[in-house]
C-alpha positions in Angstrom: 40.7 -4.0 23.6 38.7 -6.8 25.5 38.7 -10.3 24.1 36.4 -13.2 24.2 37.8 -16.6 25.1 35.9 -19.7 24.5 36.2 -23.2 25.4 34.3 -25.5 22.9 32.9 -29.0 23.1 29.6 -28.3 25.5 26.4 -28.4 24.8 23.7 -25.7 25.0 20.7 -26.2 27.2 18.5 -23.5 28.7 17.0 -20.5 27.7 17.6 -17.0 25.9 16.1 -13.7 25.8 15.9 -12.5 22.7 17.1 -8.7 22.7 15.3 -5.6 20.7 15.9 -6.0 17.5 19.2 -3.4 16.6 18.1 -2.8 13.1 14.6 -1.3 13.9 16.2 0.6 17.3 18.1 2.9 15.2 15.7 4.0 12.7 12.8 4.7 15.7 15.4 6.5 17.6 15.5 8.6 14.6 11.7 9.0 13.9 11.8 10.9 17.1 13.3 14.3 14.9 10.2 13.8 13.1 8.1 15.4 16.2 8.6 18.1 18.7 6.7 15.7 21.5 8.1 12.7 23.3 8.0 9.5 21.7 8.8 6.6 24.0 10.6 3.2 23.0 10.7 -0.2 24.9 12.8 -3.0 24.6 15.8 -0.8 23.6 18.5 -2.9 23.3 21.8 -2.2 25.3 23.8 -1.8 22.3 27.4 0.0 21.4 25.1 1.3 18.5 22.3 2.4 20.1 24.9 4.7 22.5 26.5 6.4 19.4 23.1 6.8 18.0 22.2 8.7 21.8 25.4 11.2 21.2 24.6 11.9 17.2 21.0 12.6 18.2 21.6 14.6 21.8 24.0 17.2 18.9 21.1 18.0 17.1 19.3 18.7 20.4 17.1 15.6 21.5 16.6 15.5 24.8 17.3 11.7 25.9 15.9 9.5 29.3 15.8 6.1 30.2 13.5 4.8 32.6 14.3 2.7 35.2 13.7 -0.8 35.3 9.8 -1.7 37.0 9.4 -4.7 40.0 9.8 -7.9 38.9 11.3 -7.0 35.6 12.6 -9.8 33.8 16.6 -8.4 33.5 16.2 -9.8 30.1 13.9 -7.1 28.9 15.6 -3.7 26.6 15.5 -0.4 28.2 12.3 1.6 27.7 13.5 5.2 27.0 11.9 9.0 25.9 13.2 10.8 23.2 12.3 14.6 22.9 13.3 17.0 19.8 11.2 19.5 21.3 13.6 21.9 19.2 16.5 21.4 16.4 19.5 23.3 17.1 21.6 21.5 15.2 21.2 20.1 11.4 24.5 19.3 10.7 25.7 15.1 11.4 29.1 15.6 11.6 32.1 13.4 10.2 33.4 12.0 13.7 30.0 10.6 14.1 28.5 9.2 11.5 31.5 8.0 10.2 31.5 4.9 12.7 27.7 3.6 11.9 26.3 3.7 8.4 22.5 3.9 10.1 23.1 7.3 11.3 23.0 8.9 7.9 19.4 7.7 8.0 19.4 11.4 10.1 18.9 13.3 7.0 15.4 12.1 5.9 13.8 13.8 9.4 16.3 16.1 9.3 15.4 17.2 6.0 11.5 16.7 6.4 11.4 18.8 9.5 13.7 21.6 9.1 14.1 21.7 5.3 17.6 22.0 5.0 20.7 19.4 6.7 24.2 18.8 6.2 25.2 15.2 7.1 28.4 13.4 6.7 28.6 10.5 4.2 28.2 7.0 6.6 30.7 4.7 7.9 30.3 1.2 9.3 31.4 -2.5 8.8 33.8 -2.2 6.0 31.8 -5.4 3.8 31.2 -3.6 0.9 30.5 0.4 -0.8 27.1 0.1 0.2 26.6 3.9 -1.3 24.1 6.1 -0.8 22.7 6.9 -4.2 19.3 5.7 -3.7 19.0 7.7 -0.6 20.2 11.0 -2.8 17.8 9.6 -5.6 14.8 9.1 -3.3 14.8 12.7 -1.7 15.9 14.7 -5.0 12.7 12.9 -6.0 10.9 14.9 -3.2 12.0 17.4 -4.4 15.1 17.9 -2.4 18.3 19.7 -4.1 22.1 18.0 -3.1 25.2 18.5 -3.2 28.4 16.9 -2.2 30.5 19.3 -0.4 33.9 17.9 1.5 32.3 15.0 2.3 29.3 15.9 3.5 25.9 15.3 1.3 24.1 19.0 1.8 20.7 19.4 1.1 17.6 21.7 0.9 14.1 20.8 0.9 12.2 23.7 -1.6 10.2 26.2 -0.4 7.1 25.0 1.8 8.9 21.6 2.3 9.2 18.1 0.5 6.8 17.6 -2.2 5.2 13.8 -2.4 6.7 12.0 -5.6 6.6 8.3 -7.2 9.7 7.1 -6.3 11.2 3.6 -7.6 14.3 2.3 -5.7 16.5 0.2 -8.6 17.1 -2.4 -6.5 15.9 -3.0 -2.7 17.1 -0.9 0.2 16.3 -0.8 3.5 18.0 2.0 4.5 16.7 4.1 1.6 13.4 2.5 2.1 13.5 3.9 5.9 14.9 7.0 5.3 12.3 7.8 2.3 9.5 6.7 4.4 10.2 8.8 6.9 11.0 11.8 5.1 7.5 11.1 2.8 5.6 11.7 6.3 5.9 15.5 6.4 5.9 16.0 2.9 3.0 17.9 0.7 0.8 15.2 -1.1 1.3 11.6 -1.6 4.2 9.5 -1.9 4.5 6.3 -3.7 7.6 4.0 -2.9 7.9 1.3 -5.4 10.8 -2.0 -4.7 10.0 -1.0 -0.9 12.1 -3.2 1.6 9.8 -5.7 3.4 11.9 -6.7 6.2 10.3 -6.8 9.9 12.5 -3.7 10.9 10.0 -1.5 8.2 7.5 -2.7 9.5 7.7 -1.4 13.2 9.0 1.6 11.8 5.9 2.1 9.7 3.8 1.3 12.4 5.7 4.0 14.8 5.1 6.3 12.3 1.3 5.7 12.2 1.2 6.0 15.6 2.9 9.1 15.4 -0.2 10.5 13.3 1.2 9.1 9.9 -1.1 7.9 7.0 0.9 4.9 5.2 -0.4 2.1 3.4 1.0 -1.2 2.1 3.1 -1.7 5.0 5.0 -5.5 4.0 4.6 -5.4 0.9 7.1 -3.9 -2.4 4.5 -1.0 -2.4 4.6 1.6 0.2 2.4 4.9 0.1 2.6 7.6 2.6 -0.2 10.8 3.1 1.7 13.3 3.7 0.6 15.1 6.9 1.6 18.9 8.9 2.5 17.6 12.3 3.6 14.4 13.9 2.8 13.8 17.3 4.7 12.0 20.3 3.9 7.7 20.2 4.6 5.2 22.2 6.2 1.8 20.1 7.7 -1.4 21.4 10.9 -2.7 19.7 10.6 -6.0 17.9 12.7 -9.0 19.2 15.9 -9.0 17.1 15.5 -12.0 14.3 19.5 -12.0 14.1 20.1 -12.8 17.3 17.6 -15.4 17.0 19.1 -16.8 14.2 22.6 -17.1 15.4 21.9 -18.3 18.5 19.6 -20.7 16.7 23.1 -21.8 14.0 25.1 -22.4 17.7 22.3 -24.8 19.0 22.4 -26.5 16.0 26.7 -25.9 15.6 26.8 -27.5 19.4 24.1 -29.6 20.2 21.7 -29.5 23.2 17.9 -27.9 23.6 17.4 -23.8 23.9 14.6 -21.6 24.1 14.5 -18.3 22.4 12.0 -16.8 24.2 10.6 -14.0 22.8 11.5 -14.8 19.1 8.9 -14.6 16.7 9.1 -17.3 14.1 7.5 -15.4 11.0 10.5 -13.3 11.1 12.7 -15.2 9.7 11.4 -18.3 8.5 13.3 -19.0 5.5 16.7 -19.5 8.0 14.4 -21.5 10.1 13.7 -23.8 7.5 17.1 -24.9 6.0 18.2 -25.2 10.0 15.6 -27.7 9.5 16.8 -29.1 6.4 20.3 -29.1 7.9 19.4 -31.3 10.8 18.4 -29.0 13.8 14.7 -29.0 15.2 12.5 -26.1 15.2 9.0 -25.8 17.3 7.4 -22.7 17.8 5.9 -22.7 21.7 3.6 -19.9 23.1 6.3 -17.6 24.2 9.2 -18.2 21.5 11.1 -20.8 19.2 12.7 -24.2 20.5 15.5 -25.5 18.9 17.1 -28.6 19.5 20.1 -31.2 17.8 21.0 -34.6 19.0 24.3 -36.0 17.7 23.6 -37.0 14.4 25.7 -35.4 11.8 24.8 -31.8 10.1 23.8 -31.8 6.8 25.3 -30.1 3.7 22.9 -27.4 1.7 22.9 -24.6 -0.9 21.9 -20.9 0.4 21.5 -18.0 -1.9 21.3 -14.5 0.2 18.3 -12.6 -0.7 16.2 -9.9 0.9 13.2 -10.1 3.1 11.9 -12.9 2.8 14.7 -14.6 2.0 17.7 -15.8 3.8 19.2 -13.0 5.6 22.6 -11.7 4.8 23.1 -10.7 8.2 23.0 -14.6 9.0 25.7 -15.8 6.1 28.6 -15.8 8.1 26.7 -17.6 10.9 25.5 -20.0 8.2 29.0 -20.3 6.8 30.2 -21.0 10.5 27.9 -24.0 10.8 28.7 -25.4 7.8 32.2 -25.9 8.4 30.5 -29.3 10.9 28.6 -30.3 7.7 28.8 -33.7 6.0 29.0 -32.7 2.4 30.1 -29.4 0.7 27.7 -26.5 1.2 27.6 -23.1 -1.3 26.5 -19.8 -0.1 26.1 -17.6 -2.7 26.1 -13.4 -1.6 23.9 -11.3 -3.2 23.6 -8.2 -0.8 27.4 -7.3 -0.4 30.3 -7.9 -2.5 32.5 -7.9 0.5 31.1 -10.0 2.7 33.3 -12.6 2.7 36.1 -11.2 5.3 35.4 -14.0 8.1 36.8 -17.1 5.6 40.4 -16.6 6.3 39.1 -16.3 10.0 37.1 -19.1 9.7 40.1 -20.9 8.0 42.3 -20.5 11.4 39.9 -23.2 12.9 40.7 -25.6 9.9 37.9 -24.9 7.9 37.9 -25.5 3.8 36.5 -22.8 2.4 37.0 -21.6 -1.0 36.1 -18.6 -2.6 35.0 -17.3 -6.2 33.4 -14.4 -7.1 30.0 -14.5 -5.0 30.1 -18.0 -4.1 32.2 -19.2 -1.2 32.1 -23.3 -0.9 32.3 -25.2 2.2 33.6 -28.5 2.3 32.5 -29.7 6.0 34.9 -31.1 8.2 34.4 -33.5 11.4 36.4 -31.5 13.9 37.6 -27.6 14.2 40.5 -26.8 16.5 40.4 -23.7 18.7 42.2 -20.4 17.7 43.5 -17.0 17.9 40.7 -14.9 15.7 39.8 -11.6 14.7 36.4 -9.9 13.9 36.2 -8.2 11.0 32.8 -7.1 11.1 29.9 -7.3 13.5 28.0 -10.2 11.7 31.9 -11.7 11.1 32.5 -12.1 14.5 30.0 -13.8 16.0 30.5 -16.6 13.5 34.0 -17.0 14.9 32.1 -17.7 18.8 29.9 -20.3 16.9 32.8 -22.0 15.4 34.6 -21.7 18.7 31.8 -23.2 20.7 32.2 -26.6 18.6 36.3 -26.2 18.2 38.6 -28.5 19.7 40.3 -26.2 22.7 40.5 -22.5 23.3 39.6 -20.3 20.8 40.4 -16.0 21.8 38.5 -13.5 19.8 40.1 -10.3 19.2 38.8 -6.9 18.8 34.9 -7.6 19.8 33.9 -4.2 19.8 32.2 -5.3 16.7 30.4 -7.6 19.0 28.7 -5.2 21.6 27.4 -3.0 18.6 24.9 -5.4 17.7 25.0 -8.3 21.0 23.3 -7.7 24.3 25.4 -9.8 26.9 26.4 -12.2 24.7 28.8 -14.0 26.6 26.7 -14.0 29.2 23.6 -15.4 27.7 25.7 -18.4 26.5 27.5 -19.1 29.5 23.8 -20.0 31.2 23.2 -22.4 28.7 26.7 -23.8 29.6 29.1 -22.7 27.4 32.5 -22.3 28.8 32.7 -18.6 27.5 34.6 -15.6 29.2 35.4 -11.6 28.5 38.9 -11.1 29.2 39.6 -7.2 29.6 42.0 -5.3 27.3 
């Protein structure tokens, strides 16, 4: 497997593209079973995930281009590319697919929608936590959908005529249930009412896809969601929004390092709870006309609380970044984990570099220290393993990540995009 060796100590200084956002790539590449026209996607990120996704969609028959890249094309920009379900030939996911990316279970809302019946394999992914799928079952039985499990596979048939509109009220918030719902709600007979709705940005651009596509959908970023059923979807045209983890983390090594970056490309609104407490720990944030600067002098970082919450709050797709950070801080910092009770596999990682971190329960506490020394690390995770490049960027001497396939899942050139801001960063091949 490649590695990633880092040399830490420099400062940042330049600029980054900000990618397509991963989280809202996946679910529009799967809107696309919703209609047998094309619908187009820019800014696709080049993404591990967003291959896999190609291969699980191309088996149940979508026909898949990318366009090619116009004149004076900034290289930063994602891929724009057409994908066409003119026909379903295929409703089953299979195991050796979905198994290795939770999002492609997300298949079975269109799937089921569309074609009324699918057989989809239960989801895979990052191993930080169950992360089941019972509100997903819960939302489409609610439609009107009958399920069973059978060897591992979650079978299930739409009734007669198709899904039938329903109130349906998610016990705690889901985006993944909220997406696949949504999107399942579009073709169904009357109106469907999704109450303790996911707000994050990624529904959003999904919602709006789906409008474009022909669908009628109301309280789009808010805990309220209603979708008009309609017959047909037709083919769209949506843009991919710039990936607010990404800008996050590469907003934590700025502020782990030192130096002055532009994100360009990053929109502020969404995530501006992890912007604040940057600013709170000691980094500064400014918004300019075509992204966010952020910049750190040598004064020292400062210690603070975080509690992981959902959209709007601090992401948990940023904790381990955050916890990364914190290990620089002057003062003991508690992060306390409310999305996934597993989350917490980088700290013995983390630990390699010398960092105090203690564990209990939900809470991990960081006592900050003033120096890290490069080490031999591996990802656990894809979030997990970035936040072991951040601590390497500010550790003492050579740090090697192992096992970064974690990291090209959800990083467009990563090393590269830190190297031109003068990191000393390099992919050594397995």
């Amino acid at each position: 497997m490649d590695r990633i060796r880092l040399v830490g100590g420099n400062e940042l200084r330049g600029e980054i593209p900000i990618s397509g956002a991963k989280n809202a790539a996946l679910p529009l590449m799967i809107a696309s079973l919703l209609t047998d026209e094309p619908l187009i996607l820019q800014n696709v990120p080049r993404l591990a995930d967003v291959k896999l996704l190609e291969r699980i969609l191309e088996n149940h028959g979508v026909d898949i281009a990318v366009h090619g890249r116009r004149r004076g094309e900034h290289e930063g920009v994602g891929q724009t590319m057409t994908f066409h379900a003119a026909d379903i030939v295929d409703t089953t996911a299979p195991y050796e697919l979905v198994s290795k990316m939770r999002a492609s279970f997300w298949v079975i809302g269109p799937l089921l929608a569309r074609e009324h019946e699918c057989r989809v394999s239960l989801p895979g992914g990052c191993a930080i936590g169950t992360r089941p799928v019972d509100f997903f079952i819960y939302g489409l039985e609610q439609l009107g959908a009958t399920i069973e499990i059978d060897e591992g596979y979650v079978v299930a048939k739409a009734p007669k005529g198709g899904l039938i509109g329903a109130l349906v009220h998610l016990p705690k918030v889901s985006v993944g249930a909220t997406h696949t719902i949504m999107m399942a709600a579009t073709l169904a007979r009357g109106t469907t009412v999704i109450e303790n709705a996911a707000m994050e940005p990624e529904i959003d651009n999904v919602a709006n896809c789906l409008i474009a596509m022909g669908a009628r959908i109301s309280g789009i970023g808010t805990r309220t969601i209603t979708i008009e059923g309609v017959e047909k979807l037709h083919g769209a045209t949506i843009e991919v929004i710039p990936d607010r983890i990404e800008t996050g983390t590469f907003a934590m090594a700025v502020a782990m390092t030192g130096g002055d970056v532009l994100l360009s490309g990053a929109r502020p609104e969404h995530l501006q709870n992890a912007l604040d407490i940057l600013g709170q720990v000691g980094a500064s944030i400014t918004t300019e006309a075509n992204g966010i600067r952020v910049r750190r002098n040598g004064n020292g970082l400062q210690a603070i609380d975080v509690e992981i919450d959902p959209f709007p709050g601090f992401p948990t797709d940023l904790q381990a970044q955050f916890m990364a950070l914190m290990t620089r801080s002057t003062g003991v910092s508690r992060i306390r984990e409310t999305i996934f009770e597993n989350r917490y596999m980088h700290v013995a990682e983390l630990a390699r570099f010398g960092a105090d971190i203690k564990v209990d329960g939900q809470v991990a506490t960081v006592t900050g220290k003033p120096t890290l020394k490069g080490a031999q690390v591996m990802a656990t995770d894809l979030r997990a393993s970035v936040s072991l490049v951040i601590a390497g960027l500010a550790a003492q001497g050579e740090t090697i990540v192992n096992r970064i396939y974690h990291l090209d899942r959800g990083f467009e050139r990563l090393e590269d995009k830190l190297s031109r801001c003068g990191a000393e960063i390099e992919r050594l091949a397995g």
